[in-house]
Structures are given as C-alpha cells and as structure tokens.
Legacy VTK file of the C-alpha trace (Angstrom):
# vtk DataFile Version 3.0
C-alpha trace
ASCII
DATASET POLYDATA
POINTS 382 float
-40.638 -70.294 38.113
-43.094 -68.694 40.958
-43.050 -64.708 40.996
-41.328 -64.794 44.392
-38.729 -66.358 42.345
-38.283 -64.105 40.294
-38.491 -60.753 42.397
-35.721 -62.660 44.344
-33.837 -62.776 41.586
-34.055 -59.171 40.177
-33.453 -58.651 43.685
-29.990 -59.868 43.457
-29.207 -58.329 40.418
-29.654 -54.501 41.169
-27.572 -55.432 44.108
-24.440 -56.591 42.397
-24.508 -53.790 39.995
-24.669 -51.251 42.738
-21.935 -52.820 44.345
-19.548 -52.986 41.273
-20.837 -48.871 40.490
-19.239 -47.915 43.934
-16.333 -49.831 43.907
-15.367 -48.073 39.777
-16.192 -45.118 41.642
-14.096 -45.459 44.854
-11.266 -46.209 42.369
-11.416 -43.618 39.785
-11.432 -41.228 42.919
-8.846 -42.575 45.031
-5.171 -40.992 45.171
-3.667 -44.243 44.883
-5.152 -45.448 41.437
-4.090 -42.039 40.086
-1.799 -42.885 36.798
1.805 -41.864 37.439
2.886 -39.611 34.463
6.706 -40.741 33.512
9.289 -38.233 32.022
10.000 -40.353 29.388
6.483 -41.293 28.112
6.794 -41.545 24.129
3.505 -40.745 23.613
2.897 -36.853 22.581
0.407 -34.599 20.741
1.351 -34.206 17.267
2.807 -30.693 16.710
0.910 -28.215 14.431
1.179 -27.757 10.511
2.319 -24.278 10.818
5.333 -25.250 13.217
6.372 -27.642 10.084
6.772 -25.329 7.529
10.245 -24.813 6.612
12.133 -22.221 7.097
14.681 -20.894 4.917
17.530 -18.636 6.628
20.705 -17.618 5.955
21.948 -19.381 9.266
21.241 -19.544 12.478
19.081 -17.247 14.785
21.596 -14.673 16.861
19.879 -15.117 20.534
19.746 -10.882 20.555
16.840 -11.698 17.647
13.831 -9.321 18.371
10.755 -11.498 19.456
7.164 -9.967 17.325
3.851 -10.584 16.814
3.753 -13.806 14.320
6.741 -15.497 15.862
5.788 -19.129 16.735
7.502 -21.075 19.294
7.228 -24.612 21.017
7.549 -25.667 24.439
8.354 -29.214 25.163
6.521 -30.518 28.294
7.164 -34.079 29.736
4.300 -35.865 28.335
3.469 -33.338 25.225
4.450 -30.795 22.577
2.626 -27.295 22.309
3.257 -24.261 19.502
2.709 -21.325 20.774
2.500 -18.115 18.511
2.756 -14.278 19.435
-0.288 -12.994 19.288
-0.674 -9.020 17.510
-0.509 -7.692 21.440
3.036 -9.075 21.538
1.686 -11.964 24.138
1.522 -15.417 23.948
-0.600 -17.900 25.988
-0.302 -20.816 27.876
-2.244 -23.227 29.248
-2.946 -23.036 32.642
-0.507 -19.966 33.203
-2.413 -16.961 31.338
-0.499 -14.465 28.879
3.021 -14.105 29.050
4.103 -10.108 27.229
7.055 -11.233 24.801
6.721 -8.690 22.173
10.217 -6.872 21.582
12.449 -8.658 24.411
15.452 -10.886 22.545
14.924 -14.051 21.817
17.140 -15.624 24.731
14.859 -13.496 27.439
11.913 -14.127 25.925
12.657 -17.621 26.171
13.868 -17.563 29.666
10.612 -15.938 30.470
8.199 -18.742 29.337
10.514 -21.050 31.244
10.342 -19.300 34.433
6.195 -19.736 33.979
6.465 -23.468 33.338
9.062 -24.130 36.072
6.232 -23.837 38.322
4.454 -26.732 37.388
6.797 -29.088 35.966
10.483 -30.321 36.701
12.893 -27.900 34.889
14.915 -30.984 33.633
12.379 -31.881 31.404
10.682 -28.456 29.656
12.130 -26.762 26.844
10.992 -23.824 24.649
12.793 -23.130 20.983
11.768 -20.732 18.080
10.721 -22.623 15.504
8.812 -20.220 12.915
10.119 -16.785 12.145
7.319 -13.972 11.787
6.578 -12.468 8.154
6.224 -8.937 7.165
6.021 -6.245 4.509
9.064 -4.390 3.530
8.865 -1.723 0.505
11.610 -1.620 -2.297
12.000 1.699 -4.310
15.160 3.039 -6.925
17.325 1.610 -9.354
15.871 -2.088 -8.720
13.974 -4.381 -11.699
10.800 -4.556 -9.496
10.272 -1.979 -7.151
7.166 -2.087 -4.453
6.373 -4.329 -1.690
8.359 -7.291 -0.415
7.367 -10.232 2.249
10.146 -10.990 4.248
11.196 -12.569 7.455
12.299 -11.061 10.856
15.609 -12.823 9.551
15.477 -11.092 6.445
18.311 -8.232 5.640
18.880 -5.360 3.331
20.299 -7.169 0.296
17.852 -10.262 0.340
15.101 -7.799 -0.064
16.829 -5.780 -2.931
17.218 -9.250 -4.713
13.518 -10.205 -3.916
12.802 -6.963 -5.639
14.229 -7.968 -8.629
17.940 -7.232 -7.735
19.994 -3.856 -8.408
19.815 -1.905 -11.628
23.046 -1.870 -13.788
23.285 2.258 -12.839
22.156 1.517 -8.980
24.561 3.024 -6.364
25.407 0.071 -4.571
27.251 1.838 -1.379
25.167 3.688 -0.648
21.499 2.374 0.623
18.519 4.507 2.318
16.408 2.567 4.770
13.406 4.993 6.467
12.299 3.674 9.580
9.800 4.704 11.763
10.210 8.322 10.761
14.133 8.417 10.600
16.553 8.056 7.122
19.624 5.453 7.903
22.249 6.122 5.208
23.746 2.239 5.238
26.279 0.527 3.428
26.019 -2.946 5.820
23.908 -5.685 4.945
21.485 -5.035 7.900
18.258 -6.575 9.588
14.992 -5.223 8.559
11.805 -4.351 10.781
8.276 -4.274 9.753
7.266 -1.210 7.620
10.949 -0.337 6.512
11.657 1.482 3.374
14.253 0.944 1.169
15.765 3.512 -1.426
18.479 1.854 -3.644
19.388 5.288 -5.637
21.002 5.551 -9.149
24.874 6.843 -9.208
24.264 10.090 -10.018
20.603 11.155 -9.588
21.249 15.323 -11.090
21.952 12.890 -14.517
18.576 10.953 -14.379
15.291 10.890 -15.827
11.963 10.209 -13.528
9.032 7.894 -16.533
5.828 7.728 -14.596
3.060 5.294 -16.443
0.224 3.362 -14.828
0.984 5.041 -11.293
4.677 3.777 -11.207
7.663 6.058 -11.622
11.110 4.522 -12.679
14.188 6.636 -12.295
17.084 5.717 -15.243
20.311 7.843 -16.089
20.252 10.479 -18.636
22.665 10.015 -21.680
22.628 13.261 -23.757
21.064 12.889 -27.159
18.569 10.191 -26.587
14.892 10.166 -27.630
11.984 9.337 -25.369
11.137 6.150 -27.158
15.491 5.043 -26.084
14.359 6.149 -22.503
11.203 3.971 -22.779
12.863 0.522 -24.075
15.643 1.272 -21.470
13.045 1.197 -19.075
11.453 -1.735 -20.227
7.535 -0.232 -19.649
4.869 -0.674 -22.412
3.251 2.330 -22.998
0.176 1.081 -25.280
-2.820 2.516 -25.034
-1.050 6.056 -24.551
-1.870 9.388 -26.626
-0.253 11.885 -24.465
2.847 12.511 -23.102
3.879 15.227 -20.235
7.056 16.517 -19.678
7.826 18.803 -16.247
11.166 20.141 -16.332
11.856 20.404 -12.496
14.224 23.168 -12.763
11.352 25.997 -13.534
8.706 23.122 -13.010
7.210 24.145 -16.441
5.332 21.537 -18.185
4.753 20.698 -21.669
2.748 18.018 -23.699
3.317 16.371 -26.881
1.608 13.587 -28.658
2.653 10.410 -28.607
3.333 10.365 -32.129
6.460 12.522 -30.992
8.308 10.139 -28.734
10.439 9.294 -31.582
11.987 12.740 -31.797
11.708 14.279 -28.454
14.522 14.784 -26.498
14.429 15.456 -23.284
16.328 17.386 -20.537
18.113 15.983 -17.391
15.766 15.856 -14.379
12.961 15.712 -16.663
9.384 14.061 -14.985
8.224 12.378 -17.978
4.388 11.120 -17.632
2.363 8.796 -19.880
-1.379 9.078 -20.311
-4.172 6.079 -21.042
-6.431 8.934 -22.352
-6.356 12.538 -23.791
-6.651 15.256 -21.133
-9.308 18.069 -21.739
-9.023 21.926 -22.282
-12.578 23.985 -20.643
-14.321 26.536 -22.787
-16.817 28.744 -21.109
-18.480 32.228 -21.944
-20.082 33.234 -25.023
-20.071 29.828 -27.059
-22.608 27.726 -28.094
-21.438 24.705 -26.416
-20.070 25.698 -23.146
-18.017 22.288 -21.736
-14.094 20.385 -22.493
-12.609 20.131 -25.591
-10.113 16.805 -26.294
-6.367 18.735 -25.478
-4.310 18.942 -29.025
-1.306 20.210 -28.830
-1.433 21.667 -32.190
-4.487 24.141 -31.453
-4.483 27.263 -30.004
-7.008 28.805 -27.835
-8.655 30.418 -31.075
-8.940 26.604 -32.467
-11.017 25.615 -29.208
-13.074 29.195 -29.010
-14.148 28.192 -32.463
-15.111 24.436 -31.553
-17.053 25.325 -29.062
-19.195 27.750 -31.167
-18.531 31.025 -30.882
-20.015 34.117 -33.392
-18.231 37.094 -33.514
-21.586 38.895 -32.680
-21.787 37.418 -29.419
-18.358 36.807 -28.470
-15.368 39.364 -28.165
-12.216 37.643 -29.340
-9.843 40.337 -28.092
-10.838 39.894 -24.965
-9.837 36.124 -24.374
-8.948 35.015 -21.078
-7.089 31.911 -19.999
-7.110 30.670 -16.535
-4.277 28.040 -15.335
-3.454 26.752 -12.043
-6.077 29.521 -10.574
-4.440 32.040 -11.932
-5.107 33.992 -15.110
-2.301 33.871 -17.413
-1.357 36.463 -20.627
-2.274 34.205 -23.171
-1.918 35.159 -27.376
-5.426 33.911 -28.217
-4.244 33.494 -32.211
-0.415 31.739 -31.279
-0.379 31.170 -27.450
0.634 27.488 -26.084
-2.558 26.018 -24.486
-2.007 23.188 -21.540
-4.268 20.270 -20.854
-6.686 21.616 -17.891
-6.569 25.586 -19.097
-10.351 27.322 -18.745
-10.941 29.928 -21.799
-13.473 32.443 -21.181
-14.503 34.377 -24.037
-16.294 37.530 -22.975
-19.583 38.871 -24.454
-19.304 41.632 -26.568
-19.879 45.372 -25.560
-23.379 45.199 -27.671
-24.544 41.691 -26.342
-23.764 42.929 -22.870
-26.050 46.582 -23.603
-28.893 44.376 -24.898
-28.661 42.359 -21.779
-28.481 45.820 -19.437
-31.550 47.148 -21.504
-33.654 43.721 -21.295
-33.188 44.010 -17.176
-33.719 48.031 -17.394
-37.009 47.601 -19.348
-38.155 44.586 -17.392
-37.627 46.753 -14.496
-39.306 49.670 -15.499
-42.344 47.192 -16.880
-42.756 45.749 -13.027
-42.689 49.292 -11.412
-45.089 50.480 -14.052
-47.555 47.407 -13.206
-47.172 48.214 -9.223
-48.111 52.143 -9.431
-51.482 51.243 -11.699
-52.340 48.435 -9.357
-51.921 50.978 -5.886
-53.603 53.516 -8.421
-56.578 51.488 -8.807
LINES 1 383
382 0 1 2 3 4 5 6 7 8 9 10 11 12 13 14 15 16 17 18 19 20 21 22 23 24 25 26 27 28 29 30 31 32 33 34 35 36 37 38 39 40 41 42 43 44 45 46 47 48 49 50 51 52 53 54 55 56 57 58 59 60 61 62 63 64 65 66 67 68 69 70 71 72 73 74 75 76 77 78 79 80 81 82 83 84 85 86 87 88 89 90 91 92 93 94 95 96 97 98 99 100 101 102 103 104 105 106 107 108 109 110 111 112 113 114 115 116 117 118 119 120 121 122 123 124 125 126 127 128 129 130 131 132 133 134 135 136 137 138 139 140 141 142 143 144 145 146 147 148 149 150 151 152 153 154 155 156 157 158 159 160 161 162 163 164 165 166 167 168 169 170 171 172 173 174 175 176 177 178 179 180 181 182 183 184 185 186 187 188 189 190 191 192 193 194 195 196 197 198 199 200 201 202 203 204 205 206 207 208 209 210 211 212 213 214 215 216 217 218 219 220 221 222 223 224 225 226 227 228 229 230 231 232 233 234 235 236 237 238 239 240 241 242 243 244 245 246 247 248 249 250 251 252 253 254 255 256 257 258 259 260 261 262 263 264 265 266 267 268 269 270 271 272 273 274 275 276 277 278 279 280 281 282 283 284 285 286 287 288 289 290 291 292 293 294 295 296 297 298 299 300 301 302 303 304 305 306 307 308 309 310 311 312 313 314 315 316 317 318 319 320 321 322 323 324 325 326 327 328 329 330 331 332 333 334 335 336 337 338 339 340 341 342 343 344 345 346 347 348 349 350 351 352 353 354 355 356 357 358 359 360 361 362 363 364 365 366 367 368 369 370 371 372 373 374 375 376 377 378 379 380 381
C-alpha cells in the first residue's frame, strides 16, 4: 500500500469519529432525548440503617408529638426515598431547598411544613413525609426506686416507663404522688405523663419524717425507719455493700450534730429517724499543731480524746501547756474537756507553749536584739 494510501485512509477515519462525537453530543444535549422520569418508577435509593431500627412504643404517635433535635423522618419523592434527621439547631435539610426550622412545632405542622417545601418541585400526589425514628434522651430517676440515676428514653417515653427502667418502685414508694422538675419548675403528678429532655423525677417514700437517708460510694438511698433496728438491718434493707468501710457518720438533721462510730459498731447502733447515715472507704484524720514534736493528722478514733492525740503527736509537759488546749471545729473554737471531751474527724488541737518556753523565746529575741544594736553603735563608733 503507497503512503498516499494510507494518509487517505487515516484521513477517513478521524472523520467518522468526529462525526459520531457530535452527533452523542447533540443528543445527550437535546430536550427531546431527555429521559422522562415516571411516578411509578420501582427503582429507589435504599433507605438508611438508622431509619430501620425498630422502634418500640407503647402505640401510636399523637400528631400534637413535639418535633426535637434527633427526630428522623423520611420523605418519599417519586423516583426515591430520603431520611432526614433534626439536626441539634432544631433544622433539618433538604436537598435542593436549604434548612427547614422544625424544632418544637407538633408533629402534624412540622410535617405539613416540609411538604409545603417539596410541593414546589414535585407533584403533591406523589411526596410524602412520615416520622419514622423517635429522638433519645436522658431522663434522671431519684427516691424509693431499685436503681436510681440516669435513664435513656424516647420522646415517647412517660413517667412510669422510666420509673420501671430505673428498676421499678420500692415496696415503701408513694405511688400517687410523683415529682417531675422541669426546666426550673416542680410538677406534683399523679398521671402517667410525657417526659422532655433533662426532666427529673422524684418517686418519694410514704412518709419521708419516718425515713432514714445511707450515703456510700457517692449515692444516698432513702428507706423507712422502723423503731428498734440496728444499722447493719438498715444496711441489708438497703441492699449496699459496705466493704472496705472503717467509719461510719451519723448527722442527726434535727440539731445537725454529727457523730462517728466504728464500723465495728453497726451491729448495735441504733439510729434516730431522719438520721444522714454516711459510710467511709478510709479513716478520716484529726490535726495536731503547737508545741508537739510531730506537728501533722492523726488517724480519727473514736475512742481517744484530745489528750490521746496531744500525746501521739509528742508533746512534753515542759514545752507544752495542757490546760490550755484548744480545739477548733467548723472555724470556730469550741469548749473542749482536753482529758474526756468528744473529738470529731477534721477537729485542729493546738496545744499552747508554756509560760516558760514562751519567756525563753521573748529573751532569745530581746538579747538578739540588744546583740545587733550593740554591734551597730561600735561600728559608727569606730
């Protein structure tokens, strides 16, 4: 084949596939080879994993339910499927119509709303928007209930599903009569009604001037008083462990006095209605300062007086004066027996230097003094 040939026939080539580029072109381009989309098109995007959880409810969804951030709803367009979930701003967005504000309309206007955005675009007969995941939320749970502290719940959720989430009501709960603080307000409820987000619930005991408050590990349990029982019936009526413990407070909250015993005690103790009984993981300290050897805490026995922790800190009886004692509690000094008086965990003794320790000490400074003024006048002398 000559090269004329061949240039001929390269020739032709470039010009066919020229030709067939323009003609694809003029096609995908023109309004008449445009795809008609058809209402009834089976094929769809596949919805997302969250809208498939299930949801569990105690029946349906009143339309007057509160739209929130965490709600997740679905619109159904005519050739696809879209979830759409409230954002924290109380907005959700669609595609190709921006942010629509939802956040605390009912459900039925907040629906209506997202309509009247896609109604715009696409035939009415064929859209639809439904709820289809409720929002979650924390709830707290406090009183006569097995579990008290902080429940997840739904937007769905009402009072008594939470109290049974908490571990249900205590046998000396006071059923009809329920406490719900919200946002700063105390409802005083007997119906079974809808919680919000950050809602506390107080299920109280029957009669709370008979109770008992045990506090261990940072959680307090209130439980009925019955005259004549011992801390350690109070404890397995509770149902709290209290191993590890050595110390035991008691505040009696009619004079708010506090005592402690050992923990060897709880056997025999019997305490007083409206009691605040507290268990401790470790023994609390008593503070010696003053005229001891070792000025610092001393481990809190409640069998030792403030003599017994003057003497383990050290003290002589030519250095320290015992009859001058002080004991400091709350801020405040307190009269004190330093041979008999009741010490409290967190009470500073100061034992006082006695009257000769304290004229040694004024003599040191006065001769000191009179050495540096004697030292001045020879040097200006000189």
């Amino acid at each position: 084949m000559t090269f004329k040939k061949i240039l001929f026939f390269i020739l032709i080539c470039v010009f066919i596939s020229n030709a067939a580029d323009e003609t694809v072109s003029k096609t995908a381009f023109s309004p008449t080879a445009v795809k008609p989309t058809f209402y009834d098109e089976p094929v769809v995007r596949l919805r997302d994993g969250a809208v498939q959880t299930p949801v569990n409810l105690e029946g349906p969804i009143d339309s007057n339910y509160i739209v929130g951030p965490g709600d997740f709803f679905e619109i159904i367009l005519p050739s696809q499927q879209e979830g759409l979930q409230v954002s924290p701003e109380g907005t959700v967005a669609i595609q190709g119509h921006g942010l629509v504000e939802i956040n605390g309309l009912p459900l039925h206007e907040a629906k209506r709303k997202i309509l009247e955005k896609l109604k715009n675009r696409y035939d009415q007969r064929f859209i639809g928007v439904h709820l289809v995941q409720l929002r979650r939320f924390i709830v707290n749970v406090q009183g006569a209930v097995w579990g008290p502290g902080q429940v997840t719940v739904s937007g769905q959720t009402r009072v008594k599903s939470a109290i049974y989430a908490a571990g249900n009501f205590k046998p000396w709960a006071n059923k009809d009569s329920v406490y719900i603080y919200r946002m700063g307000d105390t409802i005083a409820t007997t119906e079974n009604m809808l919680l919000k987000a950050g809602d506390i619930i107080i299920v109280p005991v029957k009669d709370w001037h008979q109770t008992i408050d045990i506090t261990n590990s940072g959680k307090t349990l209130t439980i009925p008083y019955v005259p004549g029982s011992t801390l350690k019936e109070y404890v397995k009526r509770a149902g709290i462990s209290i191993e590890g413990c050595n110390e035991i407070s008691i505040k009696n909250s009619v004079d708010g006095y506090t005592r402690w015993i050992n923990i060897s005690q709880i056997s025999t103790f019997v305490p007083e209605p409206l009691s605040e009984i507290e268990f401790h993981m470790q023994a609390p300290f008593v503070y010696v300062g003053g005229a001891v050897t070792a000025v610092g805490k001393v481990p809190y026995n409640s069998s030792m007086h403030a003599v017994d922790y003057v003497a383990a800190s050290g003290v002589t009886i030519i250095t320290g004066d015992f009859s001058r004692v002080s004991v400091l509690r709350n801020g405040k000094y307190v009269s004190v027996n330093w041979a008999t008086g009741e010490i409290l965990p967190g009470d500073f003794i100061e034992i006082p230097r006695t009257l000769y320790e304290q004229t040694k000490d004024i003599t040191i400074f006065v001769t000191s003094l009179l050495s540096i003024m004697a030292t001045v006048i020879i040097i200006r002398g000189n």
